[in-house]
N, C-alpha and C positions, 0 to 999 in steps of 0.2 A: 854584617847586618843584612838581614832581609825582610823583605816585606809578605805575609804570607795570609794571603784573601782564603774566604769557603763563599761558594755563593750556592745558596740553597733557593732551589725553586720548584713548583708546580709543576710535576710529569707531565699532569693531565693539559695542563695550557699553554705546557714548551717543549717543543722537540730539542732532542741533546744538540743539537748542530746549531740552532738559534743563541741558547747559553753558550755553543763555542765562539760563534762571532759576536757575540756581546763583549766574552771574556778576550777575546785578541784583538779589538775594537778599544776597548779599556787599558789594555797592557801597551797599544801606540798610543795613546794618551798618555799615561804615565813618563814612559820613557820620550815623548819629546819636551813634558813639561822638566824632566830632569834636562835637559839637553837644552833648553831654551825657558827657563821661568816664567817671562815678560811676556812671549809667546800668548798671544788670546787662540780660546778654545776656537775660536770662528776661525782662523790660520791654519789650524792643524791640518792634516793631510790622512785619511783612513787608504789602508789598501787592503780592496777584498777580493776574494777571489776573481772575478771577474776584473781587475783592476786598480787605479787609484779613482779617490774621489774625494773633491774638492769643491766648494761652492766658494764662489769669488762677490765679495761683498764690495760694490759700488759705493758711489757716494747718497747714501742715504738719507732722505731729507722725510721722518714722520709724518711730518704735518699733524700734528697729536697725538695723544694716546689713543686717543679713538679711533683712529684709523685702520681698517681691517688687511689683514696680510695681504688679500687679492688687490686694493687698494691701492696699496705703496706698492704693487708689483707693477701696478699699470701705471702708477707715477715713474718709475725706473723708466719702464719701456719711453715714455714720452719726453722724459731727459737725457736718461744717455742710452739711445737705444741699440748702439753698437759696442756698448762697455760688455764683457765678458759674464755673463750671469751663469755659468757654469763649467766648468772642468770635467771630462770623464776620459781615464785614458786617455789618447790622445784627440779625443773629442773634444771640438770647443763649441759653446752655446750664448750668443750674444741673446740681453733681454730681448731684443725683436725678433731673432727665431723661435723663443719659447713663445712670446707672444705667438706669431703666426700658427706655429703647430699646435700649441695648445686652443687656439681658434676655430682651427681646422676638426679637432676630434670636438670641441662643444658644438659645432655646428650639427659632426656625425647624431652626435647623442640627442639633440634635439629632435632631428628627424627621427630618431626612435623612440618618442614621445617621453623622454626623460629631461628632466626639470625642477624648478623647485618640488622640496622635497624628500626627490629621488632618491634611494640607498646602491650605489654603486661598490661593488667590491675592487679592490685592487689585489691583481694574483701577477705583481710583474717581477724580472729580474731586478736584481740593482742595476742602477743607471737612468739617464736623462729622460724614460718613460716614465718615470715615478711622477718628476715633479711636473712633465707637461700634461700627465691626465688628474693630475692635483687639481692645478689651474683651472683647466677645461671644467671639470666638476664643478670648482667654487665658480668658474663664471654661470653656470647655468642652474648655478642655486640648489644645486643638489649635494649628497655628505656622499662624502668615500670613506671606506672601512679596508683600511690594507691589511690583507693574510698573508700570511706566513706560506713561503712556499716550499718548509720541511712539514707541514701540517699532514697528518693523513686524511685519507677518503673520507672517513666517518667522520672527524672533526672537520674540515672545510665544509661537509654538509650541511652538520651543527652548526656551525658561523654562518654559509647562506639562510637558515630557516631560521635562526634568532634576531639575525639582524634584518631577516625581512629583505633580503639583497633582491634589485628588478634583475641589474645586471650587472656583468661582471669585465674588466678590461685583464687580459691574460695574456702573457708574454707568447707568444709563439711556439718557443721550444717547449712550454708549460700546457700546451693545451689539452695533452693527453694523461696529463694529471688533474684537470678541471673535473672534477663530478656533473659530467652534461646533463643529468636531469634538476640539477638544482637552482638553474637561471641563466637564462640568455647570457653571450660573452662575444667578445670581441678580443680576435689576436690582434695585440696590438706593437708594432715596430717603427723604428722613430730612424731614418737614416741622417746623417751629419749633414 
């Protein structure tokens, strides 16, 4: 017996490399819920090229439905601020280091007059950049639009001039695939 997927999608709005880490993203899923049923999807373990990655879920207390994600992140920080709030490779991330760093870059962004509102792009690697300029963003009120970083020239253009991006947070080794007339950017690197 086998299991045999087609996944069709849009040329124009996916590079083949994105459909590959979705489809080997999907295929460790499968194979650990064979390997483990009971297993919750939040447990799983993704390894990408860059690594493993893991988000370690605390003891979470809602406080409502209403309650916004940025929210209950600063309730984490203020209960258990040395619990593990993320895993990457052999990187570990307590809530109060995300706190603090992701602090640290909404402070940058302010002084670059970004704020509510704001449309920020995100052009980063996978790993612990993502979620502390996540953070950073929602604390200062402003939306992030993560690209894709198999997109080409022309299409990342198109994504900064549709979405209206002021400006953009860009991995370092990605800066030279940044379209520099399309909006101010920041290399940005996050050490442990």
């Amino acid at each position: 017996d086998a299991l045999v997927l087609h996944f069709d999608y849009d040329e124009s709005l996916f590079a083949p490399q994105t459909i590959e880490r979705f489809v080997h993203s999907f295929e460790q899923i499968l194979q650990q819920t064979l390997v483990e049923p009971a297993k919750r999807l939040a447990n799983f373990t993704l390894a990408t090229r860059d690594g493993d990655l893991s988000v370690q879920q605390g003891p979470v207390n809602l406080r409502g439905r209403d309650a916004s994600l940025f929210s209950q992140f600063q309730h984490q920080v203020a209960q258990v601020p040395q619990a593990v709030a993320i895993v990457y490779n052999e990187q570990r991330l307590s809530y109060e280091d995300l706190s603090e760093k992701s602090a640290q870059l909404a402070d940058y962004l302010r002084k670059h007059n970004l704020g509510c509102g704001s449309r920020i792009g995100l052009y980063l690697n996978r790993g612990p950049e993502i979620l502390i300029a996540m953070i950073a963003i929602n604390h200062i009120g402003a939306c992030f639009v993560p690209i894709d970083l198999f997109n080409q020239h022309a299409r990342l253009q198109s994504i900064v001039v549709d979405a209206a991006l002021e400006y953009a947070i860009v991995s370092p080794n990605q800066t030279a695939n940044w379209p520099v007339t399309a909006c101010a950017f920041l290399p940005l690197s996050v050490d442990a």
